[in-house]
C-alpha atoms as an extended CHARMM CRD file, in Angstrom:
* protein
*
        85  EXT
         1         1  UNK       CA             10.4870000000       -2.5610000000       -4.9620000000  PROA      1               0.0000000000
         2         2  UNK       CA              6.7890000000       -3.6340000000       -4.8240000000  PROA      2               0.0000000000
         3         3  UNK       CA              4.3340000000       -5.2020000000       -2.5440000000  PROA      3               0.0000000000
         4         4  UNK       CA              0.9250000000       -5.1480000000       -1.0210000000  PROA      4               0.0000000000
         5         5  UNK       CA             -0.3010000000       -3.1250000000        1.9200000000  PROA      5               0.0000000000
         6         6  UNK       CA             -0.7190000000       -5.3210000000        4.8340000000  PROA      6               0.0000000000
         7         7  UNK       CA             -1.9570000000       -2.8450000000        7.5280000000  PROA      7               0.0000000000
         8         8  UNK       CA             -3.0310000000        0.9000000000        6.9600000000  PROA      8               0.0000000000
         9         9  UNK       CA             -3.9490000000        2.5870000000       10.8150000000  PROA      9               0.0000000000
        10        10  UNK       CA             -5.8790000000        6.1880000000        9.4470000000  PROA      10              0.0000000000
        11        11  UNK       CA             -5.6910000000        7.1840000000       13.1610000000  PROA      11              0.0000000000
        12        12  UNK       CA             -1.9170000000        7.2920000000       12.9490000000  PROA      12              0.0000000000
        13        13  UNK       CA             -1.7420000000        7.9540000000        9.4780000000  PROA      13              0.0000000000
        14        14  UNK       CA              0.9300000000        5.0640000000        8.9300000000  PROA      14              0.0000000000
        15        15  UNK       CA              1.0340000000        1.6260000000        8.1170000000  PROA      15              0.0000000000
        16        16  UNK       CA              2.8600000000       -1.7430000000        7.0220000000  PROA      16              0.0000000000
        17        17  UNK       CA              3.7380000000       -3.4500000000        3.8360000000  PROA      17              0.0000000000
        18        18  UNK       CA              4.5200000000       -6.9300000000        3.4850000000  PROA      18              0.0000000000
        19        19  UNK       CA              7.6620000000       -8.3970000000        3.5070000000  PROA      19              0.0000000000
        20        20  UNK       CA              7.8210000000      -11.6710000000        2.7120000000  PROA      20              0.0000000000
        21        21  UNK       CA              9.2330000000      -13.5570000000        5.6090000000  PROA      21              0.0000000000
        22        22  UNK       CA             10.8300000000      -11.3450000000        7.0930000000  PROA      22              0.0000000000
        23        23  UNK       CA              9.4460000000       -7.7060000000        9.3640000000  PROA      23              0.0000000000
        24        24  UNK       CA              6.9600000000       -5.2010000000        7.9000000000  PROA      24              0.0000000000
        25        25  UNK       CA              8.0080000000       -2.3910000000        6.3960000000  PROA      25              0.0000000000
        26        26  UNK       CA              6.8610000000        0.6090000000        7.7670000000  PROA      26              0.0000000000
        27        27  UNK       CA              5.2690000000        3.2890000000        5.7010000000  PROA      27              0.0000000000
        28        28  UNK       CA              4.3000000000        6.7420000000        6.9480000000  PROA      28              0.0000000000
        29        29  UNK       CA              1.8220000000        9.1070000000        5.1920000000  PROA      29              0.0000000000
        30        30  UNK       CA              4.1450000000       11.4450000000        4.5950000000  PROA      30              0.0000000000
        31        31  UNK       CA              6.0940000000        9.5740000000        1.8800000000  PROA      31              0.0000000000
        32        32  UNK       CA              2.9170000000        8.4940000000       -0.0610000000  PROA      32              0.0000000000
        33        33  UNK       CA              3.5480000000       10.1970000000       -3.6260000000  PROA      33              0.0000000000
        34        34  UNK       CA              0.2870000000       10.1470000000       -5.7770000000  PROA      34              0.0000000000
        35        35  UNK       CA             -2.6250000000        9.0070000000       -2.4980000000  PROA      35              0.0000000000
        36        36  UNK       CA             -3.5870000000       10.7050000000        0.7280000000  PROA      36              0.0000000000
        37        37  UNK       CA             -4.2270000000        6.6980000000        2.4040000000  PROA      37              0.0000000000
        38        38  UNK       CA             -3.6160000000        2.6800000000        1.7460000000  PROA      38              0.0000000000
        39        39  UNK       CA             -5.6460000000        0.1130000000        1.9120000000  PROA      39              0.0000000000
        40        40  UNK       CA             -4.7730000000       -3.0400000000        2.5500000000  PROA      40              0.0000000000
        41        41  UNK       CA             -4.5220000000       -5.5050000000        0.0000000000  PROA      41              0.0000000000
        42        42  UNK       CA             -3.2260000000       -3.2840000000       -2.9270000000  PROA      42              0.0000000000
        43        43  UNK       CA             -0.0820000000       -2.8270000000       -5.1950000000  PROA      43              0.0000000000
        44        44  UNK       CA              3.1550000000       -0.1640000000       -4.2210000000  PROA      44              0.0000000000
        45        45  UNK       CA              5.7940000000        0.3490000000       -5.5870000000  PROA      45              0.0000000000
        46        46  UNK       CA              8.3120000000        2.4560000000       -3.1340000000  PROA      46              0.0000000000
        47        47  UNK       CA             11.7830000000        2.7440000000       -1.9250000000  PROA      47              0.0000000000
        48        48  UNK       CA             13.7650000000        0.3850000000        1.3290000000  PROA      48              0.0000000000
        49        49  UNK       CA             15.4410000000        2.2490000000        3.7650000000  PROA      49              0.0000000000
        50        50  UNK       CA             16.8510000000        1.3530000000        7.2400000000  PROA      50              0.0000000000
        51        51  UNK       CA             16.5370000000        3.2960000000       10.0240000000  PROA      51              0.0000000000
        52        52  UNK       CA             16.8730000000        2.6000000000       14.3510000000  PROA      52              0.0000000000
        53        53  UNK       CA             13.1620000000        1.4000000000       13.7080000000  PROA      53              0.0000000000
        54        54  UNK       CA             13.4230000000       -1.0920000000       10.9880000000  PROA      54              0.0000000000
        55        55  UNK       CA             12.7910000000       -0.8570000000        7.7200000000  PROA      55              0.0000000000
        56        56  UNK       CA             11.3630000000        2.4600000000        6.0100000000  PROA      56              0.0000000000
        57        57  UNK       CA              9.2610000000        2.3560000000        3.0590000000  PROA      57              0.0000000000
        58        58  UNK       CA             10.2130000000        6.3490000000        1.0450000000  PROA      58              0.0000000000
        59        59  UNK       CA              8.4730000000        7.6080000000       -2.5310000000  PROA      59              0.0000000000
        60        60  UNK       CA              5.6930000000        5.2730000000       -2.2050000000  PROA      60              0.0000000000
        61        61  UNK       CA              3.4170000000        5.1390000000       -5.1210000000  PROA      61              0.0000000000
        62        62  UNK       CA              0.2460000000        3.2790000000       -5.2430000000  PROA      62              0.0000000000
        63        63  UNK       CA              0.2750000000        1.0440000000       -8.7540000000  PROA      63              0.0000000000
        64        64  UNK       CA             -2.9690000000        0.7480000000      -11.0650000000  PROA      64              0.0000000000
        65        65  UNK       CA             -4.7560000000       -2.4700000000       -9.9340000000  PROA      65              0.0000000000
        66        66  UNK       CA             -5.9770000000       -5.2480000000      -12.3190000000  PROA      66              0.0000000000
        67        67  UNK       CA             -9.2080000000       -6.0660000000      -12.4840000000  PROA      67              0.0000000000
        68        68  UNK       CA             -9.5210000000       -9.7130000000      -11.6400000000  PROA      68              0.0000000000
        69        69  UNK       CA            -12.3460000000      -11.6620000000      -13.8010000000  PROA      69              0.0000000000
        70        70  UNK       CA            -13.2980000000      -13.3790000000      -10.8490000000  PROA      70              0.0000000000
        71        71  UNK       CA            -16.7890000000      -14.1730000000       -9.7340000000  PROA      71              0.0000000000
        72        72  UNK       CA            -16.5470000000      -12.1520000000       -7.1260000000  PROA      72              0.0000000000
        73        73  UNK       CA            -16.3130000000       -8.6050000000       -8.7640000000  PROA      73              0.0000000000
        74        74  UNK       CA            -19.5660000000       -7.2020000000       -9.7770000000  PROA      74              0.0000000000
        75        75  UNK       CA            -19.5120000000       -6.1360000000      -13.4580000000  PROA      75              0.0000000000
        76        76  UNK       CA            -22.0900000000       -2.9520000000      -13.0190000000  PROA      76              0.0000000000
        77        77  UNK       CA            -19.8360000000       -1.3870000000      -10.2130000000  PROA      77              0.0000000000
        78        78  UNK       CA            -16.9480000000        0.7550000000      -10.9280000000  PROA      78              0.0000000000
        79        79  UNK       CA            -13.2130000000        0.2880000000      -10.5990000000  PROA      79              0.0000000000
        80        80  UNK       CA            -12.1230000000        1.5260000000       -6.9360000000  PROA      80              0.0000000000
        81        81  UNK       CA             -8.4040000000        0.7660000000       -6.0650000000  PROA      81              0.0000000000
        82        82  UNK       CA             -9.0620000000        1.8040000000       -2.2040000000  PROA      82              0.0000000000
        83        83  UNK       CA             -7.3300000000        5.0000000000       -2.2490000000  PROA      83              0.0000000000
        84        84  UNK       CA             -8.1010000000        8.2840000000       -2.3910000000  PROA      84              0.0000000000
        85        85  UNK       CA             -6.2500000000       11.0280000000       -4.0110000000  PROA      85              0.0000000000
């Protein structure tokens, strides 16, 4: 599956990914594959699971984000996706 990161809490080293209408899916640090964080508003791929809490997001892997041509990026300033590795 893939979505965006809605919430990423570094204090608690978990967060949320979108899912459509219905409840967040919960991501945990500990199943990020190729990152050490999320931010929100970027690309992963991962796999559902269910658990007593809700819905678990396992393997996640952050994708390569496209560069928008929008006025709004600055063409001097590098490519950041919001993660670091």
């Amino acid at each position: 599956m893939q979505t965006v990161v809605k919430k990423w809490f570094r204090d608690k080293d978990s967060g949320f990914l979108a899912n459509g209408t219905g409840k967040d899916i919960i991501v945990y640090k500990a199943d990020l594959l190729n990152c050490q964080f999320l931010k929100v508003g970027v690309t992963v791929e991962f796999e559902c699971h269910v658990d007593k809490r809700g819905l678990i997001a396992k393997k996640v892997k952050l994708l390569a984000q496209n560069k928008s041509n929008s006025r709004h990026n600055q063409a001097n300033k590098p490519f950041r996706p919001g993660v670091m590795t």
